[in-house]
N, C-alpha and C positions, 0 to 999 in steps of 0.2 A: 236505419236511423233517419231521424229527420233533418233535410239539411239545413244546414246554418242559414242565419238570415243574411244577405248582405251586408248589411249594415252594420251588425257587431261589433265587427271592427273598428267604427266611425264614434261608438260613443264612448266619453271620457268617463274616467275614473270618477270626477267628482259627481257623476252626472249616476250614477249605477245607484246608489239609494232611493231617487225619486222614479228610474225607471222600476224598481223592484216593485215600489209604490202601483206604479200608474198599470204596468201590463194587467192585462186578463189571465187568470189562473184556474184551475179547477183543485176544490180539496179533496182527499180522498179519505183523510185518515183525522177523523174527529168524531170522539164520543160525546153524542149531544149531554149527557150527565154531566161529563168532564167540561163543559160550558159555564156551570153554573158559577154567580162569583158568589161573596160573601155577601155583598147587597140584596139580589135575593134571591140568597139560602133564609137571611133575615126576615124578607118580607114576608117571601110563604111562610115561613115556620108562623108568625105570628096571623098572614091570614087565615090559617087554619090548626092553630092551636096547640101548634106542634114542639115541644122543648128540644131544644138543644143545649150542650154542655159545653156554650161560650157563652160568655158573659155581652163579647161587641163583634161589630164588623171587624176591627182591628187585631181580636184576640184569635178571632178565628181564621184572618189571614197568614196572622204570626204561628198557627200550627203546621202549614203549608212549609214544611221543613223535613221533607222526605228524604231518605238515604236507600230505600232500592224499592222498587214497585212494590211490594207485598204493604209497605207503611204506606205507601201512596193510596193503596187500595183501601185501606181501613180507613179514612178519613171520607176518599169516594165517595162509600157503599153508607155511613155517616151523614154526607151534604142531603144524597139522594133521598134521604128520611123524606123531607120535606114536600114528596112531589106526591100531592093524593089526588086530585082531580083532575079531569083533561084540561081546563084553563092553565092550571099549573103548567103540564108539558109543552101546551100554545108557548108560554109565556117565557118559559126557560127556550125554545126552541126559537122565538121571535127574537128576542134577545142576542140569540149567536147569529141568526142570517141578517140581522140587520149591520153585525159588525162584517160577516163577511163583503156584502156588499160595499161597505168603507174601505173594503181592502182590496178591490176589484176581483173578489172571486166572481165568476159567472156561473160557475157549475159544483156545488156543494154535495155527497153522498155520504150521507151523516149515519152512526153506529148510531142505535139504541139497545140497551142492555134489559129487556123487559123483565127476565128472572128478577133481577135488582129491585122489581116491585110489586110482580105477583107474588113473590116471596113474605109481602108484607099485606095483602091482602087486596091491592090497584089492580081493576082488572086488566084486562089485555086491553079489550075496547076502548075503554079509557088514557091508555099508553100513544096506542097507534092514532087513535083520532085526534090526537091535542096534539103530536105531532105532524101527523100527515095533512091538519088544514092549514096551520103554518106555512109547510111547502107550498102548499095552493098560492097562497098569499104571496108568500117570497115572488115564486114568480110574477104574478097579478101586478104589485105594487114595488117591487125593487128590482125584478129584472134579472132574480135568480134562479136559475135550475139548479132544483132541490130535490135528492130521492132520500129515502129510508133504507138503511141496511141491518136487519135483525141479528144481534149476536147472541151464541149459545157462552156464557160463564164455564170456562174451560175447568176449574176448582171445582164445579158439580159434576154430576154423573153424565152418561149418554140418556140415559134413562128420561133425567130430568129436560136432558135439551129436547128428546123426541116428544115429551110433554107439553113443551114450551111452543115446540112448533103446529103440534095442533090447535093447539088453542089459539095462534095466530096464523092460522089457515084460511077461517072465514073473512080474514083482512087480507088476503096475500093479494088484493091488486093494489095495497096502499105500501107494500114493501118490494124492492126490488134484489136482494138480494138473503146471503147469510153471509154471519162471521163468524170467528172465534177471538173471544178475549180473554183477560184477567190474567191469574197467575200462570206464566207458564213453566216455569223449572217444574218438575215433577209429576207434567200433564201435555206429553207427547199430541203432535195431533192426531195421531192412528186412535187414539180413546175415542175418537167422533167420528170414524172412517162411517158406521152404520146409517146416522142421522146424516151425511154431507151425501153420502151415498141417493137417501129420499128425495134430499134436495135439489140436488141434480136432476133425476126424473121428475120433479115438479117444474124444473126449467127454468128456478133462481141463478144468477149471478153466486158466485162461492169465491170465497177471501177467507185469508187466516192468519192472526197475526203468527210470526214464526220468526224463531232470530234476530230476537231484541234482547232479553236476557240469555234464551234458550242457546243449543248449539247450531252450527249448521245442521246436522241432521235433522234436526225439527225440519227445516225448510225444505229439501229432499222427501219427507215424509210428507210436508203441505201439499209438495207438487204430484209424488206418485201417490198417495193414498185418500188424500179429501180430493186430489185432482181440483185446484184452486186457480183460477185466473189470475190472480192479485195476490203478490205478502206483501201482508203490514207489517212494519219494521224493514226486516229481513240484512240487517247493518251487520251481522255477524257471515253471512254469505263470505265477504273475506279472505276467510279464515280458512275458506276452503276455491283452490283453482278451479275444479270441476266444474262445482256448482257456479261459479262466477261466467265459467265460460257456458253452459246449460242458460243461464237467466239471460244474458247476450243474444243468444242465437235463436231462443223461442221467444224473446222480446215480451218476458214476463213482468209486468209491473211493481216496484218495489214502491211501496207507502213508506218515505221516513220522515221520523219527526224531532229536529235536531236538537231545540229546546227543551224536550221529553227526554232524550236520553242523555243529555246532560245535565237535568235537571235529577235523573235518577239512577247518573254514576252509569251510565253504560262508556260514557268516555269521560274521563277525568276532567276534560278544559274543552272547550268549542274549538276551539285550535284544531284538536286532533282527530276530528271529527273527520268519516272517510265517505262524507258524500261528493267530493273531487274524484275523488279515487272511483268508484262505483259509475259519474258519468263517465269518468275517460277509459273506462274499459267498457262501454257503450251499453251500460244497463238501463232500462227507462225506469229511472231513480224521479222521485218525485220529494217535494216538499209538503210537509204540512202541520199540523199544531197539534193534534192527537187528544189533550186535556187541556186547552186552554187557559181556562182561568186561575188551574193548580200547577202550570208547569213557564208561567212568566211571559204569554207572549198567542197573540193569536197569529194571522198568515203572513202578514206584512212583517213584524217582529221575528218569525222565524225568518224569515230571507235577508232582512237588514241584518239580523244581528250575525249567522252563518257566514253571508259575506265579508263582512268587516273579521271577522275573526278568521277565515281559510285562506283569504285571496281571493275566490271564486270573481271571474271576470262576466263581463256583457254577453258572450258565447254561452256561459253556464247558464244566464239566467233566461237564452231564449232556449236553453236543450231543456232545462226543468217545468218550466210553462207550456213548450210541445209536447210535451212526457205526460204531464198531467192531464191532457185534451185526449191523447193518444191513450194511457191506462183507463179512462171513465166511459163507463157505461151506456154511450149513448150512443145515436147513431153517426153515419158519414158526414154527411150533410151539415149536422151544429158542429162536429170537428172541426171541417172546411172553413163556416163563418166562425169560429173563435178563431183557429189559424189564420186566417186573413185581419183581422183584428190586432191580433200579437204583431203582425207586419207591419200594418200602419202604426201601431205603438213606439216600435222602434224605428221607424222612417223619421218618427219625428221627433225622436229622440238623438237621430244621426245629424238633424239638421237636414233632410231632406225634402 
C-alpha cells in the first residue's frame, strides 16, 4: 500500500472540497460516448443531418431518468447515432479532456465502444483517428496523458468482438489496451475468454468491467479466465471475503464509479456507498465518472459529492489519487512525478 502522506492529518475538514479540487488524479473508468451532453448530441445531429426523437436540449436531458443500466443503455447507443465522422469523435473527445483538465486529471485512459458504430456503417479508421488526435492534442495543449482503451460490447457475440478487433488491428499503436462492457447480467466474462485470450498475445493492456450489476463471481471469472489487470466496477467484490482478500494481496485495481452506480440503483443513497469500505481493507479502489454527462457529475463532482455523503476524510483522498497513478498504465517514472505532485498538493494544503 502506499503510505500515507504526512500531512493528512494537518488538513481540515472545511478545507477537503477544494483539496479534492486542486490534487492531480488519473481516470481510469470513462466511456468517451458516455461524454456526450445534450449540447452536442444537438449540434452534431444537425451538423450532419441526423434526426433525433427530442424535440430540445432540455427534453432530451429530461429523459436521462434511468432505473438500471439496460435503460441507461438504450438512450447511450441512441446519443451515439450522431457520431459519423472523425471530426465528430475529435470533437466529442476534445470536449471531455478539456473538462478533465478543469478537474486536475493528469492521466485520462478513455473506453471507446467501436461496435456502437461500425454497427451503423463508421468506419473503424474514422473512430480511432478522431479520437486518437485529440489525445495528441490533450497532451500538446492541456497537459494531459490521454490513451484509448478498445471495448468489446459484451451483449454481442465472441464472434463479433474477434471481428472488431481485426478491424482495429491496423490501428493497434493508437489503442493501448481492451475492455468489456454493456450489459452484463446474463453475459459472464468467460463468453470472451477466446478473444482476451488474442489480446493478451498481442500484448494489450486487458480490463473488464465485472461486479457492478453482475455477481462476485463475474469478478473471479475477470481475474482467472480473461486474466485482467484492472475491474471496472468490481463494488460487488463485497459480498464475497475471498475475493476481497485475493484483490488486497495481488493489489488488483478496482475502477468505481460512485455517481454511476447510484445513479443506476447499484446502491440506493450515496451514503451507503462502500468505497470506504473497499480502501480500508486495502483494495486500490479508485474514483471515477464512467458516463458522465448521463450519470450527473464528471471527476471533481464524483469525489465532492462521495465525500460529503460517506465521511471519507484527507487520508482517503490521498489513498484514491495514489490508487489511481498506481492502477494506470504507464510507466515508473510519470508515477514518481505525479506522486511527488499529489505531495506538494497536500503540503500546501497542510499549510506547509
Amino acid at each position: 500500500m502506499t503510505d500515507l502522506h504526512p500531512f493528512t492529518h494537518d488538513i481540515p475538514a472545511d478545507r477537503l472540497p477544494a483539496l479534492l479540487r486542486a490534487m492531480p488524479k488519473a481516470e481510469l473508468h470513462m466511456h468517451i460516448e458516455g461524454s456526450l451532453e445534450p449540447e452536442l448530441i444537438f449540434a452534431l445531429a444537425q451538423r450532419n443531418g441526423v434526426a433525433i426523437p427530442y424535440a430540445s436540449v432540455e427534453e432530451l436531458r429530461r429523459a436521462y431518468a434511468f432505473t438500471n443500466l439496460q435503460s441507461f443503455l438504450d438512450i447511450y447507443y441512441a446519443g451515439a447515432s450522431v457520431l459519423l465522422k472523425e471530426q465528430d469523435f475529435y470533437d466529442m473527445a476534445w470536449a471531455y479532456l478539456e473538462r478533465a483538465a478543469a478537474d486536475n486529471v493528469v492521466r485520462t485512459e478513455m473506453f471507446f465502444d467501436p461496435q456502437t458504430h461500425t454497427a451503423r456503417g463508421v468506419a473503424m479508421q474514422t473512430v480511432i483517428d478522431g479520437l486518437h488526435r485529440a489525445c495528441g492534442d490533450a497532451e500538446a495543449k492541456l497537459g494531459v496523458s490521454a490513451a484509448l482503451i478498445l471495448c468489446f460490447l459484451r451483449h454481442l457475440s465472441e464472434e463479433d468482438a474477434f471481428a472488431t478487433l481485426e478491424q482495429a488491428l491496423p490501428f493497434r499503436d493508437k489503442f493501448i489496451g481492451v475492455g468489456l462492457d454493456s450489459s452484463e447480467l446474463g453475459h459472464p466474462p468467460e463468453k470472451f475468454a477466446r478473444v482476451f485470450a488474442r489480446c493478451r498475445e498481442l500484448g494489450f493492456h486487458l480490463v473488464a468491467h465485472a461486479g457492478e450489476e453482475g455477481p462476485p463471481a463475474y469478478v473471479w471469472s475477470a481475474l482467472d479466465v480473461l486474466k485482467v489487470e484492472r475491474v471496472d466496477h468490481g463494488v460487488q467484490s463485497t459480498k464475497d471475503a475471498a475475493l476481497m482478500r485475493r484483490l488486497a494481496q495481488e493489489r488488483i485495481p478496482l475502477t468505481v464509479c460512485p455517481l454511476s452506480n447510484l445513479k443506476l440503483c447499484v446502491f440506493p443513497d450515496l451514503a451507503q456507498h462502500n468505497l470506504g469500505q473497499l480502501l480500508d481493507a486495502g483494495l486500490v479502489a479508485t474514483v471515477n465518472s464512467d458516463d458522465p454527462a448521463y450519470f450527473g457529475g464528471y471527476m471533481n463532482e464524483n469525489f465532492i459529492q462521495t465525500f460529503a455523503a460517506t465521511g471519507l476524510t484527507a487520508k482517503h483522498a490521498w489513498q484514491l489519487a495514489a490508487n489511481s497513478f498506481e492502477g494506470s498504465f504507464v510507466d515508473a517514472p510519470t508515477k514518481a512525478l505525479w506522486m511527488e505532485r499529489l505531495g506538494a498538493c497536500f503540503a500546501q494544503f497542510a499549510g506547509r
